[in-house]
Backbone as a printed PyTorch tensor [residue, N CA C, xyz], in Angstrom:
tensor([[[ 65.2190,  -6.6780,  -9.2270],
         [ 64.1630,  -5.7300,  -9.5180],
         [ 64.6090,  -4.8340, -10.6730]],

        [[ 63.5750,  -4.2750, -11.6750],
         [ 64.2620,  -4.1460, -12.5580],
         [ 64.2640,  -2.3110, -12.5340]],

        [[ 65.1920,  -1.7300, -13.3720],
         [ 65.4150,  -0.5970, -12.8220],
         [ 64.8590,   0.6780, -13.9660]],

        [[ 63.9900,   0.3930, -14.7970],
         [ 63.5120,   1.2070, -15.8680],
         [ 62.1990,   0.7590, -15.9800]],

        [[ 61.2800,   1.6650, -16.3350],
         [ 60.2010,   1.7470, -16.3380],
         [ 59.2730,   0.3110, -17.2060]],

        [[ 59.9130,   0.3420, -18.3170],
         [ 59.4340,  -0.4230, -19.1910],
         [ 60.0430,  -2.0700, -19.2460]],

        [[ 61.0560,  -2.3180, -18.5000],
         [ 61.1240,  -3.0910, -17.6690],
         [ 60.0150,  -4.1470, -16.9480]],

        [[ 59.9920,  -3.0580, -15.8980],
         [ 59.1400,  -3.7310, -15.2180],
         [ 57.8100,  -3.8680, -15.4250]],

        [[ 57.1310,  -2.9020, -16.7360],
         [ 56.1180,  -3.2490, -17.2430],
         [ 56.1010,  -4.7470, -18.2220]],

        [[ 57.1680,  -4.7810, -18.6600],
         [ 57.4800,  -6.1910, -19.0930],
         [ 57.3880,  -7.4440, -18.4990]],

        [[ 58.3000,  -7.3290, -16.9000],
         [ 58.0100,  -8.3050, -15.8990],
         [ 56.5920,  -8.6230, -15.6040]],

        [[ 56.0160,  -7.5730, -15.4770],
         [ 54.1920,  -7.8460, -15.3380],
         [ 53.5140,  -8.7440, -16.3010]],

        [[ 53.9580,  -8.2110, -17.7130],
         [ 53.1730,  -8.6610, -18.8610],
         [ 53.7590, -10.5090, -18.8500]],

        [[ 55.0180, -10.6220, -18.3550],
         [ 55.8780, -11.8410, -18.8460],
         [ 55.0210, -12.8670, -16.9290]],

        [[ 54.3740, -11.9430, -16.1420],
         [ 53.4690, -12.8710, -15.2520],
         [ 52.3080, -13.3650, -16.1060]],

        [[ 51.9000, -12.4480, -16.4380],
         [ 50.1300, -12.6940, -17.2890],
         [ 50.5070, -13.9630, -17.9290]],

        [[ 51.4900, -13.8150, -19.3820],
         [ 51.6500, -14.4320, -20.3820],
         [ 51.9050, -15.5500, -19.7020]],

        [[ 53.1040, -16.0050, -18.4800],
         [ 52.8000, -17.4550, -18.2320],
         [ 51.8670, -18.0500, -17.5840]],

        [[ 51.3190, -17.3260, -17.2590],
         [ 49.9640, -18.2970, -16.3920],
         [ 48.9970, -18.4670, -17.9530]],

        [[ 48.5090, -17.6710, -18.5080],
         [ 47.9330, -18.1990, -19.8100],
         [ 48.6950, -19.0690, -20.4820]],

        [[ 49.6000, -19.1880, -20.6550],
         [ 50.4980, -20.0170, -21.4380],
         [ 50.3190, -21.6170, -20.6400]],

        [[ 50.9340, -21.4000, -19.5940],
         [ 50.4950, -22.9520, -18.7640],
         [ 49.4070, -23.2360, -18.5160]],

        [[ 48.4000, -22.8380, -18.5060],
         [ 46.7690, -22.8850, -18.7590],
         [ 46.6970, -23.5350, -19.7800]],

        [[ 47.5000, -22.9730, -20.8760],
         [ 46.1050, -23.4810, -22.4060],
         [ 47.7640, -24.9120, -22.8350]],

        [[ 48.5740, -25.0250, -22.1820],
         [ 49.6340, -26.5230, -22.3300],
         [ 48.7490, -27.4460, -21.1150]],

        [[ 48.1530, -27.2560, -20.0070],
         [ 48.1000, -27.8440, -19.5620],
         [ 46.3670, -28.2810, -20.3950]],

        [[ 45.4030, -27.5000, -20.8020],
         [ 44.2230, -27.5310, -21.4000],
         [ 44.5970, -28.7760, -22.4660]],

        [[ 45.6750, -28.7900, -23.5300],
         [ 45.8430, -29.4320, -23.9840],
         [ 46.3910, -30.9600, -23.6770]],

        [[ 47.3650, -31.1550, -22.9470],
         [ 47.8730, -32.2370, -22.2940],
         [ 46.5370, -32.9640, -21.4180]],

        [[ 45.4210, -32.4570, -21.2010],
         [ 44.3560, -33.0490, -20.8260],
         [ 43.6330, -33.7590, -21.5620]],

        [[ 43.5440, -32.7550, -22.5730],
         [ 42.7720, -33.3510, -23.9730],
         [ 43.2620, -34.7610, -24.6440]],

        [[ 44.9180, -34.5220, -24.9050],
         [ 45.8850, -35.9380, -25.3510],
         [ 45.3840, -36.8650, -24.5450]],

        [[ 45.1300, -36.9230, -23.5480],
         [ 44.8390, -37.7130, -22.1390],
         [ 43.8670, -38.5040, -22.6420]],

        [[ 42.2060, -37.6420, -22.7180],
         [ 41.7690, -38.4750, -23.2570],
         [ 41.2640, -38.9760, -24.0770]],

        [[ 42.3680, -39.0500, -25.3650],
         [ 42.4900, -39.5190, -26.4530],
         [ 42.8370, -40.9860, -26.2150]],

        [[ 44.0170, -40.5980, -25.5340],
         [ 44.6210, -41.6930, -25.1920],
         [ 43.5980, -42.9710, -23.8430]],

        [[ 42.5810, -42.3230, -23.2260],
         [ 42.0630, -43.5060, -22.3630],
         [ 40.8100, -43.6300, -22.6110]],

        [[ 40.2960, -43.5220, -24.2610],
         [ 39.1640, -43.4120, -24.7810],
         [ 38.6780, -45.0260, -25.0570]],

        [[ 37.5210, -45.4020, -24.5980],
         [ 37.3320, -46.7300, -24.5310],
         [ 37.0540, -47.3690, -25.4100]],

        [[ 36.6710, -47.2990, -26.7910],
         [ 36.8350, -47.8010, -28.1390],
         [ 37.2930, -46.4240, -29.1230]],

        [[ 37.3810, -46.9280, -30.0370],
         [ 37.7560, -46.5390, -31.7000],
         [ 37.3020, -44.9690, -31.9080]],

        [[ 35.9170, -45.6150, -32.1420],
         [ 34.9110, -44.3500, -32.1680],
         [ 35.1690, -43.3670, -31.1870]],

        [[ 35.0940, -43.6100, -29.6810],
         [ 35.2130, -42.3030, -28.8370],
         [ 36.6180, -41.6740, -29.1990]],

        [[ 38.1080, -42.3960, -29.3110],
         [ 38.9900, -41.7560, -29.6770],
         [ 39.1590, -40.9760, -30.6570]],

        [[ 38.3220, -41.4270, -31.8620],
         [ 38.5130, -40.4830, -33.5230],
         [ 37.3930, -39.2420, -32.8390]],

        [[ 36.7080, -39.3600, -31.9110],
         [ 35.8600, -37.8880, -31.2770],
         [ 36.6910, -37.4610, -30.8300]],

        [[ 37.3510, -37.8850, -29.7040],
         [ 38.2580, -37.0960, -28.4600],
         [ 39.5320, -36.6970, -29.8450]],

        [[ 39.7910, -37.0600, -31.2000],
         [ 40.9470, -36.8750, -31.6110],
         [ 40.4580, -35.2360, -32.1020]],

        [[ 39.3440, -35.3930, -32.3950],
         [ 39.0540, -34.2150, -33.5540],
         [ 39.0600, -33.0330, -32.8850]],

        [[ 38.2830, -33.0130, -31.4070],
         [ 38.7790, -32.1080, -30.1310],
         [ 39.9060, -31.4170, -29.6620]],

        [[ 40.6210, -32.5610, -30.0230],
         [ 41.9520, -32.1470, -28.9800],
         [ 42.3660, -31.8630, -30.2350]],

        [[ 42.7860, -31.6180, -31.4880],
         [ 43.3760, -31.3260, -32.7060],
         [ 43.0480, -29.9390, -32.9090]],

        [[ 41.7570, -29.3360, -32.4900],
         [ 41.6470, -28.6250, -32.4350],
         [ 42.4010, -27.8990, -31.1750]],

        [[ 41.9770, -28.1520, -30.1870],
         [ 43.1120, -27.3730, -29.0810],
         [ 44.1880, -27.2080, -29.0150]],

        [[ 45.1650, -28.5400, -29.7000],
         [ 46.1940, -28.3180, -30.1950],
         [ 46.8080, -27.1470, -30.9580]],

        [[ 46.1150, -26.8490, -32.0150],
         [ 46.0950, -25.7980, -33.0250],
         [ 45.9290, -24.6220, -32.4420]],

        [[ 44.5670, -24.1810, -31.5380],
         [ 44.4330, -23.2610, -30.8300],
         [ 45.8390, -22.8340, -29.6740]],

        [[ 46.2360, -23.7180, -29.2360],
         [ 47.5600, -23.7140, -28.5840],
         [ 48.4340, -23.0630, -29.0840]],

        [[ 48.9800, -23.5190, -30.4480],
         [ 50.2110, -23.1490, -31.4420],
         [ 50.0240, -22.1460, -31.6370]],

        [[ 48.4850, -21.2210, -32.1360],
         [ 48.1310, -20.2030, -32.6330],
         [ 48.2820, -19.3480, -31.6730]],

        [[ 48.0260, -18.9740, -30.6490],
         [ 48.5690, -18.6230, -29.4430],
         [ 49.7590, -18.3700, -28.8970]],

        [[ 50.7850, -19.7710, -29.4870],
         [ 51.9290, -19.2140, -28.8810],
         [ 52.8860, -20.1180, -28.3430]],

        [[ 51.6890, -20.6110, -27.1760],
         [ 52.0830, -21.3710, -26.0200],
         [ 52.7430, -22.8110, -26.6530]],

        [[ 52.5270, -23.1970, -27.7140],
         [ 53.7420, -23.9810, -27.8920],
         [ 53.7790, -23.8450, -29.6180]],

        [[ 55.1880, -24.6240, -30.0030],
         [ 55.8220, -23.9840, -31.4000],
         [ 54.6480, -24.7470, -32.7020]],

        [[ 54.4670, -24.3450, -33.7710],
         [ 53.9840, -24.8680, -34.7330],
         [ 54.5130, -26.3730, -35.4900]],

        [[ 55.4940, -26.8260, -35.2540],
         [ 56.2470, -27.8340, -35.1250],
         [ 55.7620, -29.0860, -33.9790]],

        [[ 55.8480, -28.7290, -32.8230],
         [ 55.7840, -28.9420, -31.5600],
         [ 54.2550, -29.7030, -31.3230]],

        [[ 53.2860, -28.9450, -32.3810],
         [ 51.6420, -28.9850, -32.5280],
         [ 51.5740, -30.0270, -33.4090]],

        [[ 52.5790, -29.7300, -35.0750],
         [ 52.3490, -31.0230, -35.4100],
         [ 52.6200, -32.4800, -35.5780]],

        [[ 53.7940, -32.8250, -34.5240],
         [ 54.2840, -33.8170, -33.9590],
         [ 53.2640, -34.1630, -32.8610]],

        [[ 52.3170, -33.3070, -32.1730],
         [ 51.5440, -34.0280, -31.5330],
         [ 50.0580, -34.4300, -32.2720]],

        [[ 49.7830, -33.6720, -32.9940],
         [ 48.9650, -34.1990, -34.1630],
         [ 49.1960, -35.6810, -34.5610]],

        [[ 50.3550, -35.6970, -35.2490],
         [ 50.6800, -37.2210, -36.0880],
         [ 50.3830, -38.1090, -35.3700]],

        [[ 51.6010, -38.0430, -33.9550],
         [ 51.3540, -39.4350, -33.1340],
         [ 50.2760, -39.6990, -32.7090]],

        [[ 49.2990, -38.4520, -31.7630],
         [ 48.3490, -39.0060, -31.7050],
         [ 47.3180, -39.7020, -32.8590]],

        [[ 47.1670, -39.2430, -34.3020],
         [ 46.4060, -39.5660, -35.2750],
         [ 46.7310, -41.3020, -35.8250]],

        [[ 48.1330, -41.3940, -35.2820],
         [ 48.6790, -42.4190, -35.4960],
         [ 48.3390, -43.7360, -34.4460]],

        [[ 48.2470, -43.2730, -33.4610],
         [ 47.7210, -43.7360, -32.0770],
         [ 46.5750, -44.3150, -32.6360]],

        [[ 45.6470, -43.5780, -33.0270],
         [ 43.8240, -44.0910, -32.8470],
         [ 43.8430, -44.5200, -33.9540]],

        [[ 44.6850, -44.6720, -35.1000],
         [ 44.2630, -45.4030, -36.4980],
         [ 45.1200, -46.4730, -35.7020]],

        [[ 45.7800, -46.9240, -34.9970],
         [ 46.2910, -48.5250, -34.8520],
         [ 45.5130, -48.9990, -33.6300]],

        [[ 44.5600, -48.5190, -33.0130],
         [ 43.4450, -49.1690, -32.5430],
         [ 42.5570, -49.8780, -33.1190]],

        [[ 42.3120, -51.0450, -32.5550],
         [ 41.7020, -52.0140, -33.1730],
         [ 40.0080, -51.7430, -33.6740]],

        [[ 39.5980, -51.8480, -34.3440],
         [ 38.2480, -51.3700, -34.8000],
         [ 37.1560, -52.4340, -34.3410]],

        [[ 35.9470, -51.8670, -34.1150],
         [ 34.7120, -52.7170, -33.7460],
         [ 34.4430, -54.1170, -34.1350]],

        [[ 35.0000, -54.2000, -35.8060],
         [ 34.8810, -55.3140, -36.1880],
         [ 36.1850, -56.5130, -36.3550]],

        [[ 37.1830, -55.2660, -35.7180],
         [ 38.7860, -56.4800, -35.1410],
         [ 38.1660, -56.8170, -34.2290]],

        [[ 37.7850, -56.4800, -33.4630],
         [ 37.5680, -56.5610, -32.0350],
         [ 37.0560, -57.9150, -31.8960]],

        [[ 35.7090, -57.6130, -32.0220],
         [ 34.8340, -58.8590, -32.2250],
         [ 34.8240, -59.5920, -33.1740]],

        [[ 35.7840, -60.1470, -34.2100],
         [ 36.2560, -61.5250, -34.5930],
         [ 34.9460, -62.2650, -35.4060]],

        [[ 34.2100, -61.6800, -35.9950],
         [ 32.8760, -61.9740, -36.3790],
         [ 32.8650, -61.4330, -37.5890]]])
């Protein structure tokens, strides 16, 4: 327990901050999700542009590093451009 005033106003603030913080990582890790179990091409380059944004909103925030945001950017962007397109698909 902490023994100065401002302290323990800190401990309070450092409750708030992680529950928002694991809120808007877990908001995002949902989003990657479904990027990743998007059933063609098209829905993924939607679900990408979404979650790129939340991503960003994330970093800007805090809750994870600016680095951290754009390593998940790439791979995923990298992800849905090596999905096969409408007209791989169907061989026509």
């Amino acid at each position: 327990m902490p023994h100065h005033k401002s302290a323990f106003k800190r401990m309070r603030q450092d409750k708030v901050i992680k529950i928002r913080n694991s809120a808007a990582r877990s908001r995002m890790r949902t989003a990657i999700r479904k990027v990743h179990q998007a059933g063609s091409k098209q829905e993924a380059e939607k679900a990408l542009l979404d979650t790129i944004a939340i991503i960003d909103r994330t970093a800007r925030k805090g809750a994870i590093h600016k680095n951290t945001a754009n390593r998940y950017k790439s791979r995923l962007t990298r992800f849905v451009n090596s999905l096969p397109s409408e007209q791989e698909a169907g061989g026509t």
